[in-house]
Residue, then its C-alpha position, 0 to 999 in steps of 0.5 A: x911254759x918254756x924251760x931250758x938248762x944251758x951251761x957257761x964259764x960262769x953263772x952269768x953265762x950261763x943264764x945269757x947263753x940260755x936266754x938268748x937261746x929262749x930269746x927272752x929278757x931277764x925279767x921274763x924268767x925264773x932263774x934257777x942255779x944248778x952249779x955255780x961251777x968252778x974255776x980252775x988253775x989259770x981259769x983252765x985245769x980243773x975248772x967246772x962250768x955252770x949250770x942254770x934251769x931258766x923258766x919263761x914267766x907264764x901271764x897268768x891274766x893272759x892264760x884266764x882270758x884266752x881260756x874264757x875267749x875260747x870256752x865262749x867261742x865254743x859255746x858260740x858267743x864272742x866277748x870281750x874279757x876285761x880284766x882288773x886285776x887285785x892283790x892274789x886276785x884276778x876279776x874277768x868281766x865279760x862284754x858282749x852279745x848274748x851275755x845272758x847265755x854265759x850267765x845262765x839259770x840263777x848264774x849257774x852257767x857264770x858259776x861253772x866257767x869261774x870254777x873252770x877259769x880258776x882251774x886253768x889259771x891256777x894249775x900253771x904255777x904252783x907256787x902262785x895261788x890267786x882268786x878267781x872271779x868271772x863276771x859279765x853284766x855286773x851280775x856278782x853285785x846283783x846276786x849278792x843283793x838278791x842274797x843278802x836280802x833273802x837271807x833276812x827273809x828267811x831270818x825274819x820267817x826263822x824267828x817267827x816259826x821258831x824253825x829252822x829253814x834250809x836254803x837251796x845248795x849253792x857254791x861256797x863264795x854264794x854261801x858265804x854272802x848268806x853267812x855275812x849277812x846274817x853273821x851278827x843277827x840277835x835272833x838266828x844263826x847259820x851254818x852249812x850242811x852236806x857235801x858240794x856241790x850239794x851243801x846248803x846253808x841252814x838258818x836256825x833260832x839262837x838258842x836262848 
């Protein structure tokens, strides 16, 4: 990320001698004004010159797929990241061969690169916080299927034995499907217990 503070005559000055000296557009910057300046006698004696920090605008959906681009490569799978973008959200979805490398055991492989992605894209702007989602091979949909109908498995096995059951530790966005999915049961209910990246949920009777 480029940043220059330049001066002129004038606030408008300033930011142009700046931007030309970044060689970029005014739409591709942040403009901070230090000092407005001053004019002075006859616009010389006592005149103050302006003073602006012009920031190059960093593409945070370029920054998350160059990353997966490069992570990938490294782990010796080529892909193409396709990107949708949402409101505070981004979604990478993954093509290519091999894909079932990047998945990995019960999509723990997916798991870590979305928590790595997330990391890299949103350290760059403080001020700008956005979701992160990598995907590849529609694997989110299918997870989240696969949870939501285990969590009613287990409901139905709670409310039979009248005991509570714990569900493997998994990250949070997993164990909010199980959440969801059992939120407005008559008969059970849930929370979550431990620390990541070892927290669980546990579903429980309702107590009558």
């Amino acid at each position: 990320m480029r940043e220059i503070t330049a001066s002129g005559q004038t606030v408008e000055e300033a930011k142009e001698n700046a931007l030309r000296q970044l060689g970029l557009m005014e739409d591709q910057v942040n403009v901070e004004v230090i000092d407005e300046g001053k004019k002075g006698i006859l616009g010389v004696f006592g005149s103050k010159r302006a003073y602006v920090k012009v920031q190059e605008k960093v593409d945070l959906v370029k920054v998350g797929e160059q990353f997966l681009v490069n992570v990938t490569n490294e782990m010796g799978v080529n892909v193409e990241v396709q990107t949708t973008e949402g409101e505070n959200e981004i979604v990478y979805e993954l093509v290519g061969e091999k894909i079932g490398l990047l998945i990995g055991k019960r999509g723990q492989t997916l798991n870590a690169l979305q928590y790595l992605t997330h990391l890299a894209v949103n350290k760059i702007d403080q001020d700008q916080y956005v979701t992160v989602v990598v995907d590849a091979e529609n694997y989110r949909y299918r997870r989240e299927e696969t949870l939501s109908q285990l969590a009613n498995k287990l409901a139905y096995k709670v409310m039979r034995n009248r005991e509570a059951v714990k569900i493997e530790p998994m990250p949070s966005f997993e164990r909010k499907i199980i959440h969801t999915a059992l939120h407005d049961h008559s008969d059970v209910s849930t929370h979550s217990e431990g620390k990541d990246p070892n927290r669980y949920v546990v579903i429980k009777p309702k107590e009558e």
